[in-house]
Structures are given as C-alpha cells and as structure tokens.
C-alpha positions as CSV (number, residue, x, y, z in Angstrom):
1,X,16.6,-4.2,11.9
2,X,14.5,-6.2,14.0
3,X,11.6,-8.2,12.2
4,X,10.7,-10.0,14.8
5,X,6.9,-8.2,15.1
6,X,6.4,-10.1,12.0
7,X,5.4,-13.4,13.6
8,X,3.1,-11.6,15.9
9,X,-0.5,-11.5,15.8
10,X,-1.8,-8.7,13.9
11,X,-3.9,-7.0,16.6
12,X,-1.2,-7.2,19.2
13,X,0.9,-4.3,19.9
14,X,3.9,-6.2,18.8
15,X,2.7,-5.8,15.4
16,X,1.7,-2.2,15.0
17,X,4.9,-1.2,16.7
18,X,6.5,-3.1,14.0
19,X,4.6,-1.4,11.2
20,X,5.2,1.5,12.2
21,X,8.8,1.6,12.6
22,X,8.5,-0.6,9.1
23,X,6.7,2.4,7.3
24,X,9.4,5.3,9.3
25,X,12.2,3.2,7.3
26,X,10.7,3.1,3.9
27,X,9.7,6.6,4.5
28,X,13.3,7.2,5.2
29,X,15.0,5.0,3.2
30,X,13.3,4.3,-0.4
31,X,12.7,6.6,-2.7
32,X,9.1,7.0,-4.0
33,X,7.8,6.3,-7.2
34,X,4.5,9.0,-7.3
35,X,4.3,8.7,-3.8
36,X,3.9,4.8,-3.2
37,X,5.9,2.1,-2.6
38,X,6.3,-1.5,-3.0
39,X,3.6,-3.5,-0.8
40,X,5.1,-6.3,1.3
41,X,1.5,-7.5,2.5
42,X,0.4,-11.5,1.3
43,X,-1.8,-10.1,-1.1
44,X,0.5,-7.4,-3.0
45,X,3.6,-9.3,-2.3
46,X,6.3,-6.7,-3.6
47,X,4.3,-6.6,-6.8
48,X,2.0,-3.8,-6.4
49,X,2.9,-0.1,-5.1
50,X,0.8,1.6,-2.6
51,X,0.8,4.9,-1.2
52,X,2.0,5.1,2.8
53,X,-1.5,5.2,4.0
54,X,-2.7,1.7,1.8
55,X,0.5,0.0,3.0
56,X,-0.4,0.6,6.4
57,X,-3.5,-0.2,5.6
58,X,-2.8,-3.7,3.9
59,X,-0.1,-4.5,6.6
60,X,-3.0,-5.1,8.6
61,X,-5.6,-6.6,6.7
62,X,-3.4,-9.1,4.7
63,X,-0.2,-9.1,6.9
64,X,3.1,-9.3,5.6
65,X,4.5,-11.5,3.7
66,X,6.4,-13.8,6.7
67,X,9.3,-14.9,4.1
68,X,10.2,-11.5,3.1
69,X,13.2,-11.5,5.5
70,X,15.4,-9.2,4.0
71,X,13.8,-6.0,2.6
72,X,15.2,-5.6,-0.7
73,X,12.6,-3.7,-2.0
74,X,12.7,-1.6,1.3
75,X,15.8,-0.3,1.6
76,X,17.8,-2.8,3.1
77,X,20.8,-4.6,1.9
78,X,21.7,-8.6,1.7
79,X,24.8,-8.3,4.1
80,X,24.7,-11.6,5.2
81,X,24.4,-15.3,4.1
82,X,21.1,-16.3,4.0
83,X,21.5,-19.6,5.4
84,X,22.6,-17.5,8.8
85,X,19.1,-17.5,9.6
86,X,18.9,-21.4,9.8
87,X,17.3,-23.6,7.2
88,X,14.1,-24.5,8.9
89,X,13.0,-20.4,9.1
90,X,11.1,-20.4,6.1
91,X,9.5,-23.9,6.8
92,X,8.7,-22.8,10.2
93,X,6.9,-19.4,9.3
94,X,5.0,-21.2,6.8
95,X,3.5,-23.7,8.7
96,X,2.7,-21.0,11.5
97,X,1.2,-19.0,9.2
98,X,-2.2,-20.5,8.8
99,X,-3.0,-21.0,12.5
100,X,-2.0,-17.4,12.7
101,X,-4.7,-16.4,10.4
102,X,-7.6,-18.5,11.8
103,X,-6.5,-17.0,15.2
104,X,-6.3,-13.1,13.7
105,X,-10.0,-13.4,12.0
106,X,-11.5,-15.3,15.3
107,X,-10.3,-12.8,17.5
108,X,-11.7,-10.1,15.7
109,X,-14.9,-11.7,14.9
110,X,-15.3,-12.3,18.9
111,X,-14.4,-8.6,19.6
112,X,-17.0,-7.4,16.8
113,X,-19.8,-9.3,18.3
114,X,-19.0,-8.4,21.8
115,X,-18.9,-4.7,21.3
C-alpha cells in the first residue's frame, strides 16, 4: 500500500487523499473493538483507540506517526525485511519531521489571519 502521503504536509491534498484511503483500509480490514480502532497519530501512537471520525480527526491535528511504516495494528502484514526500506528511512523522517510541523502550524496560522 502506498504511504507515501505520509511525508506530505498535512493541508495538502496528498495527505487527505492518503487518510482517506488509510481510514477505507482499517474500515475494511481490522476488526473493531466497540467501534474504534487503534490511533496511529503522534499523540495516540497505536496506544489509544478512537472511533473512525476522531482518527480522522487526530490524523490531521497530530499527524501520523512517520515511523509507523508497516501497519501492524492496521491490517497489514510484515512481508518483507525491514531493512528493504534502507537504513537511513527512519533517521530521515525524523529529522523532517520538525520542520514539517513548524511549516503545518505557520501555514495555517497565515491562512486564519488572512481570511
């Protein structure tokens, strides 16, 4: 399944593309506990179950956490070696990941004070 959405910004279209064919896969592929489901976000980080709409919801307030690369929790199984996906990937989408947040909240403070 294609991840790369990601590593894009969270307003972009990239992104909610990605979410939303994220949430269609858990929908379709995990089975609920009560209705929710593990959150990947940075804040629940596979720890916490939310219902569809709060996953969505966190996906785009917190983001997702970047090193979750294979969705275990989500339905989808290790088939590979994880060193296939090179050794500097998790260094890489770390040291992104900071920038990316300054970005995300300056780009939406600038569109909330130019509405």
């Amino acid at each position: 399944m294609d991840q790369s959405w990601m590593n894009a910004r969270r307003i972009s279209e990239e992104y909610e593309k990605g979410v939303s064919v994220f949430l269609q896969y858990v929908k379709e592929n995990v089975k609920s506990v009560n209705g929710t489901y593990f959150c990947p976000c940075v804040r629940c980080l596979n720890q916490i179950r939310q219902d569809l709409g709060n996953l969505h919801d966190h996906l785009f307030m917190f983001g997702i956490t970047r090193t979750y690369i294979v969705w275990t929790w989500h339905g989808e199984v290790l088939d590979q070696p994880m060193t296939s996906r090179g050794t500097n990937y998790v260094e890489e989408c770390m040291s992104d990941h900071l920038e990316d947040m300054i970005r995300d909240v300056g780009e939406d403070n600038f569109r909330r004070a130019n509405l």
